[in-house]
C-alpha positions as CSV (number, residue, x, y, z in Angstrom):
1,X,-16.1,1.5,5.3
2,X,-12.9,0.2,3.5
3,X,-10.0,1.0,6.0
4,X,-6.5,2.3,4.4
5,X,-2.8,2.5,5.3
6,X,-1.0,5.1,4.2
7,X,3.4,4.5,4.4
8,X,5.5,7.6,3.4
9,X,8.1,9.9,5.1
10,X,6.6,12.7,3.4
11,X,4.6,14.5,6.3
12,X,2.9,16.8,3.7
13,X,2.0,14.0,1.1
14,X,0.7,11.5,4.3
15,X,-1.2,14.2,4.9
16,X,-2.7,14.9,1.5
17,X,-3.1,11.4,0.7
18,X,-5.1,11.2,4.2
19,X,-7.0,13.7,3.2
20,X,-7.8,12.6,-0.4
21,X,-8.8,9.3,0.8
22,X,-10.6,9.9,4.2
23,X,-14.4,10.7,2.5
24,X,-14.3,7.0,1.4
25,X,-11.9,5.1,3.4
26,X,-10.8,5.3,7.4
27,X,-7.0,6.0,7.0
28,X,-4.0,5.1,9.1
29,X,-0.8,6.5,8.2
30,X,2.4,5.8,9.6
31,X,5.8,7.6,8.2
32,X,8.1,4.0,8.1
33,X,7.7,0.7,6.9
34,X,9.1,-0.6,10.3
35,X,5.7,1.0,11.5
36,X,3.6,0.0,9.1
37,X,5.0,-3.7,10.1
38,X,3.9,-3.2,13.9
39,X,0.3,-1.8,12.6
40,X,0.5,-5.1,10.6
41,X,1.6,-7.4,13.7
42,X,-1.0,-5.8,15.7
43,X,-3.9,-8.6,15.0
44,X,-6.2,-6.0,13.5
45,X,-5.1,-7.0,9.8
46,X,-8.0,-8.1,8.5
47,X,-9.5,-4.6,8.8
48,X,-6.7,-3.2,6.2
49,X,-8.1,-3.1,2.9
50,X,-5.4,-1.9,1.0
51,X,-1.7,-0.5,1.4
52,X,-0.6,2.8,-0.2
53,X,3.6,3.0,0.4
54,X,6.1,5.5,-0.8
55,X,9.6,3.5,-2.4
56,X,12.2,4.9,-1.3
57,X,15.6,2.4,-2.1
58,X,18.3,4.8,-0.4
59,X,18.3,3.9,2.6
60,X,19.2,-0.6,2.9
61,X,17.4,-0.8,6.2
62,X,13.6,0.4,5.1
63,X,14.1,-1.1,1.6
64,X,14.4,-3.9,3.8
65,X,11.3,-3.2,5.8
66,X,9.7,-2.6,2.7
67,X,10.0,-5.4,0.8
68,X,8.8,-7.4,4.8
69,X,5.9,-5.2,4.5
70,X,5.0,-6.3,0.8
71,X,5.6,-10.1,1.8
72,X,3.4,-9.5,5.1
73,X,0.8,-7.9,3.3
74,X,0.6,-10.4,0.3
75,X,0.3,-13.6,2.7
76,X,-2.5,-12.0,4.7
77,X,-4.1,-10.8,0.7
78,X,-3.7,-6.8,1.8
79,X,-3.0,-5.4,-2.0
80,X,-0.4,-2.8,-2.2
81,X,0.1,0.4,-4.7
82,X,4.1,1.5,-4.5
83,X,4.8,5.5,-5.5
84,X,7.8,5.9,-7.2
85,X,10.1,8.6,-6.9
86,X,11.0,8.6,-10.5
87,X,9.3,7.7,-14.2
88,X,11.7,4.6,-14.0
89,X,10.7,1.5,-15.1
90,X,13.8,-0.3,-12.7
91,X,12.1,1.3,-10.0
92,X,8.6,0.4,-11.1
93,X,9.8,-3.3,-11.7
94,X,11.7,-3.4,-8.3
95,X,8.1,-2.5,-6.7
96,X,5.9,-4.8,-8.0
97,X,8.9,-7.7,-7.8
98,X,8.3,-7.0,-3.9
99,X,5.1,-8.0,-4.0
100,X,3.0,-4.2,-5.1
101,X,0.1,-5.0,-7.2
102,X,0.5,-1.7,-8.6
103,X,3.0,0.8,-8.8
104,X,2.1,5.0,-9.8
105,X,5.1,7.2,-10.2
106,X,5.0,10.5,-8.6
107,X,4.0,13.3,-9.5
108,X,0.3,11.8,-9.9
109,X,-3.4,12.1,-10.5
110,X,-4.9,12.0,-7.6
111,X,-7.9,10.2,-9.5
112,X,-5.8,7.5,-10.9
113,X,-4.2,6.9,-7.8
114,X,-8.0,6.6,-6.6
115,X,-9.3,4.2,-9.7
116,X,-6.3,2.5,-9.5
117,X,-7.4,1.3,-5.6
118,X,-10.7,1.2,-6.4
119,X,-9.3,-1.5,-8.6
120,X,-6.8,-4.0,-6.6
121,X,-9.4,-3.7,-3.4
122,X,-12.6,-5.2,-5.8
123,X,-9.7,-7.9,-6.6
124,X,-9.1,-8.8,-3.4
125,X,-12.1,-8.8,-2.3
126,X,-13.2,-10.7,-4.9
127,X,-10.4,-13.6,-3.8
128,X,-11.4,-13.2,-0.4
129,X,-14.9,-14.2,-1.7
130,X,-13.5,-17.1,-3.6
131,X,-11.0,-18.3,-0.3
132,X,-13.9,-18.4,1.7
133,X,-16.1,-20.0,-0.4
134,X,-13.0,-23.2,-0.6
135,X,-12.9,-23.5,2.7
């Protein structure tokens, strides 16, 4: 089974996205992306298929954390959807200039959310395939 990481502050949306997600997918969720980087650093990486984070820009020191995350999860080829707060396209561009493969602003379908990781996982699996088969 595909195993997830859920990142938001949001108790109540961790919570729905967990259970959305968990018929398909074992899911972590942490509510930080200072968290999500000590999941990450715990050697067990290769077990995440995909990242699901909330953007938030207002506080410096997560942004920061966030955009770590992105750059951690795009060397180890983890794809990530960002959630925007807003239907802005600066903070849709910000996202995936972090490193997001995909970027859904909230309030969402659930099912999008859904297709749209169904997506960037058969992606990177697929480039996982293709690594593998260079070395």
């Amino acid at each position: 089974m595909k195993k997830l990481l859920i990142i938001d502050d949001n108790l109540m949306m961790r919570t729905f996205l967990a259970n959305y997600f968990d018929t398909n997918y074992i899911v972590e969720q942490v509510s930080t992306p200072s968290e999500a980087i000590i999941k990450l650093n715990t050697g067990m990486t290769e077990e995440y298929d995909a990242v699901i984070s909330d953007f938030k820009k207002h506080t410096n020191k997560e942004y920061s954390r966030l955009k770590e995350v992105a750059g951690q999860t795009n060397d180890l080829n983890i794809p990530m959807i960002i959630l925007t707060d807003e239907d802005k396209s600066d903070q849709r561009l910000t996202a995936l200039s972090i490193g997001a493969k995909d970027t859904l602003s909230k309030p969402f379908n659930p099912k999008e959310l859904n297709m749209r990781l169904a997506s960037i996982i058969g992606q990177a699996d697929f480039s996982r395939t293709l690594l593998r088969k260079a070395a």
